[in-house]
N, C-alpha and C positions, 0 to 999 in steps of 0.2 A: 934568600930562600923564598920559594913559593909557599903559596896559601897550601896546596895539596901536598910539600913536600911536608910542612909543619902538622897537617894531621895525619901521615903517615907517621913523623915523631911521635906522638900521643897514642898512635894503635901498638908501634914500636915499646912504647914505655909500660904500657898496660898488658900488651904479652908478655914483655921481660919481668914483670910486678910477680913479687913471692905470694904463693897464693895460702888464704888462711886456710891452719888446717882444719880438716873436719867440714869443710864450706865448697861450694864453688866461686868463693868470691876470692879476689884478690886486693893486695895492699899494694895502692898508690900512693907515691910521693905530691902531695895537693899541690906543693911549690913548684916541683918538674911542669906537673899540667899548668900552674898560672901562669908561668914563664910565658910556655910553649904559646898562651893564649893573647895576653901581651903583643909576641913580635904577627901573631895575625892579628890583631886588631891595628898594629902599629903600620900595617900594609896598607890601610885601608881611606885612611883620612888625607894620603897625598892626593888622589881620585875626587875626594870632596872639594880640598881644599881647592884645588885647578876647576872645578864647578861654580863654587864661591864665588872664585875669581873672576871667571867669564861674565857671572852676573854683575861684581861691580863693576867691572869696566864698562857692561852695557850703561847701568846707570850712570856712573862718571861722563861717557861719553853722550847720554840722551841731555843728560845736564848741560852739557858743557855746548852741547848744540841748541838747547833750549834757551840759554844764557847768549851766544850768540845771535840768535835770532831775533829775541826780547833787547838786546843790542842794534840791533839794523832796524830795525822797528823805532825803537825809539828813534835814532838815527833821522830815519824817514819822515816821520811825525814832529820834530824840530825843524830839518828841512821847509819843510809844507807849509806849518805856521813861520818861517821866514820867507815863501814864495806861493804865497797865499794867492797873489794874483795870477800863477800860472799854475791852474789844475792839474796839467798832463802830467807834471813832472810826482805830484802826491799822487795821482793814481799808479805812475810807475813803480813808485816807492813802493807804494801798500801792495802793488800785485809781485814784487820783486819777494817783499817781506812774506805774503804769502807762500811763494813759493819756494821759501825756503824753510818755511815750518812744515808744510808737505813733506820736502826731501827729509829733514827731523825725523817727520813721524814717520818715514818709511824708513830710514837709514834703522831706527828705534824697534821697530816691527820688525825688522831681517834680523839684528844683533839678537832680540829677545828670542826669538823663534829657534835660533840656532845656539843660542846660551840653555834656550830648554831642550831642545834635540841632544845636548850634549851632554846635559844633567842624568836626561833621563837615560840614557845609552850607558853613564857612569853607575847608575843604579840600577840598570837589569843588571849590568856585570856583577854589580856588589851583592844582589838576589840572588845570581847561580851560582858564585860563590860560597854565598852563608850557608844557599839551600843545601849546596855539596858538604861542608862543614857540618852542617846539622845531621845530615845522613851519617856523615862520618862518626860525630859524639852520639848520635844512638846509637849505633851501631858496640862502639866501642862502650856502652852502659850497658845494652844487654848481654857482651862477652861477659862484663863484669857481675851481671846478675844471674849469671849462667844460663842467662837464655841461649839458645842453639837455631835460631832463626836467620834461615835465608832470604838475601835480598840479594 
């Protein structure tokens, strides 16, 4: 069930609610509404947690590339002090190891950029949502306080 069908339940429960007498207010079951607010909140933490996600993998992955390359590095700098007489091959080394800390930091830049593009794409969703939600519970507080106000 969607977020909008569950606060339809709640506008559904509070029109059905016996109303007290002598009042414009009505009596609500609090457990009906805490339920009802539960399975929306329970909609909402699979969007985060797939957010989460994206970002440890960038960092598992920026690690695991940064571990890598701190590997070929050293790698190349053992090399060198064993072929100390031949230059070209440690300048190869260190410009190889360079450029592979580059490709890191770029690979690391693109994962980040699009773990946060995606974050935040998950949190306007979660914004229009609440905001709609929130419209919703006022809405359904001032039937209950016998406001008669159009939106």
């Amino acid at each position: 069930m969607d977020i909008e069908q569950l606060v339809n339940r709640i506008e559904e429960l509070i029109d059905s609610s016996k109303a007290v007498p002598l009042s414009n207010s009505k009596m609500v079951d609090p457990d009906a509404v805490y339920d009802i607010i539960d399975e929306i909140r329970s909609q909402y933490p699979e969007d985060l947690k797939q957010a989460r996600w994206i970002v440890k993998q960038r960092q598992e992955m920026t690690e695991e590339a940064e571990r890598e390359a701190n590997r070929i590095l050293e790698e190349a700098q053992e090399r060198a002090r064993e072929l100390v007489a031949d230059t070209q091959i440690v300048r190869e080394a260190e410009a190889r190891a360079h450029e592979i800390m580059e490709e890191a930091r770029a690979n690391e830049r693109e994962i980040r950029l699009g773990a946060e593009d995606y974050a935040d794409e998950m949190l306007a969703n979660l914004e229009v949502n609440m905001s709609k939600l929130l419209t919703s519970v006022q809405r359904g507080r001032d039937r209950l306080q016998g406001k008669n106000i159009q939106r």
